[in-house]
Structures are given as structure tokens and as C-alpha cells.
C-alpha positions as CSV (number, residue, x, y, z in Angstrom):
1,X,82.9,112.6,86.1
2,X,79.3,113.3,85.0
3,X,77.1,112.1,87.5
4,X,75.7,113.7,90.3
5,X,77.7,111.3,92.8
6,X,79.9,114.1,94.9
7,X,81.4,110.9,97.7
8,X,83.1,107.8,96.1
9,X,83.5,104.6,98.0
10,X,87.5,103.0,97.2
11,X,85.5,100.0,95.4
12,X,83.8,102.7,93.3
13,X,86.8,105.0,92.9
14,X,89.1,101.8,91.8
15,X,86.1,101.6,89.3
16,X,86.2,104.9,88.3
17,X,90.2,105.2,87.9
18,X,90.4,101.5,86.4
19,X,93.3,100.8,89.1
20,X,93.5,98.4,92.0
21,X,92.7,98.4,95.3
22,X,96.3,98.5,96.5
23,X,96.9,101.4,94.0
24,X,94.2,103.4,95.3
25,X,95.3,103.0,99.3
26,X,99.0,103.3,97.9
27,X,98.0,107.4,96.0
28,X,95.7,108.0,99.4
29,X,98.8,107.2,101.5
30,X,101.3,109.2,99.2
31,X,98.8,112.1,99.2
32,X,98.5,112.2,95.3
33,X,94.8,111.1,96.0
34,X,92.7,113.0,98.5
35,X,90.3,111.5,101.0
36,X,88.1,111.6,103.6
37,X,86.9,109.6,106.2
38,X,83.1,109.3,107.8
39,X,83.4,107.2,110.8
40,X,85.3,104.1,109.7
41,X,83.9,104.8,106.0
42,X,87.4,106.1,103.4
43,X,85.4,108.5,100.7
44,X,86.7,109.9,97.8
45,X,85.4,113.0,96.7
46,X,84.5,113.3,93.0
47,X,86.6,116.7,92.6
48,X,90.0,114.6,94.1
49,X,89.4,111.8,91.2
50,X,89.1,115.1,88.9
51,X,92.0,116.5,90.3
52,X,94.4,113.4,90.3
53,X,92.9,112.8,86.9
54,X,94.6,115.9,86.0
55,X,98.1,115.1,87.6
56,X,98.4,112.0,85.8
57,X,97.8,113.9,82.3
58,X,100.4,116.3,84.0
59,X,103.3,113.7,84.8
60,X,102.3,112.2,81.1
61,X,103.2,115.5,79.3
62,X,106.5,116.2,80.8
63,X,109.5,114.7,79.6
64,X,111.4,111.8,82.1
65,X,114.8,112.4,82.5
66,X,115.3,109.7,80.3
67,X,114.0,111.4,77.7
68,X,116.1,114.9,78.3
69,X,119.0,113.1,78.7
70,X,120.2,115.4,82.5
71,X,121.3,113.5,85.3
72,X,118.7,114.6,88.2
73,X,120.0,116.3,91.6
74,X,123.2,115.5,91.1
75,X,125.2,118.0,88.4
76,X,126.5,116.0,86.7
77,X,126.0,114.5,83.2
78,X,124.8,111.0,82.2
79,X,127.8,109.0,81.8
80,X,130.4,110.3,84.3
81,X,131.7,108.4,86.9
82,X,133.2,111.3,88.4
């Protein structure tokens, strides 16, 4: 994010992030994207795309539980009926 633009409109944010429009209102509603509103304006401020920028390369770096092979919140292991 290199220009001097510190508010992002969703149109320009969808731009931005390369996602859709349902996407965008989808993180805003889950609260992985941060917003703010200016009268019946939604805004994105530059250092929320940085920041959810940075979540994605988070989530992409740790390993599914695919990958590990444990069976999540449940304790047991993959493969028993129980």
C-alpha cells in the first residue's frame, strides 16, 4: 500500500485485495476486515487492508489439520470411530 490514500471505498478495497464484493462485506461482517463508517459511507482504512493482508500470509504459513494429521477439539485421532 504505497500511496498516500489512508480511507478506501469497498469498490476500491475489492480492487486493492483482488476479491469480490460479497467477500469484502463477508471479512467486514466476520471482523477479519476492519471498517469504518462516515454517514452511510463503509471505509476501509489503508492500515486494515495491511493488517488483513498480513493474516492471510499468517493462515497460509501454518499447517491445516489436514496436513498434521490431529483430529481438532475433539481428542481423538483421525480414524477412530470411537
Amino acid at each position: 500500500m504505497t500511496d498516500d490514500i489512508q480511507l478506501y471505498r469497498v469498490p476500491d478495497a475489492m480492487q486493492k485485495l483482488r476479491m469480490s464484493r460479497s467477500v469484502i462485506y463477508e471479512q467486514l461482517r466476520s471482523g477479519r476486515l476492519r471498517s469504518v463508517k462516515q454517514g452511510r459511507c463503509r471505509l476501509i482504512p489503508a492500515s486494515a487492508l495491511t493488517e488483513y493482508i498480513a493474516l492471510l500470509q499468517r493462515e497460509a504459513s501454518r499447517p491445516s489439520v489436514e496436513a498434521t494429521g490431529t483430529a481438532a477439539c475433539t481428542g481423538t485421532k483421525p480414524g477412530n470411530a470411537g
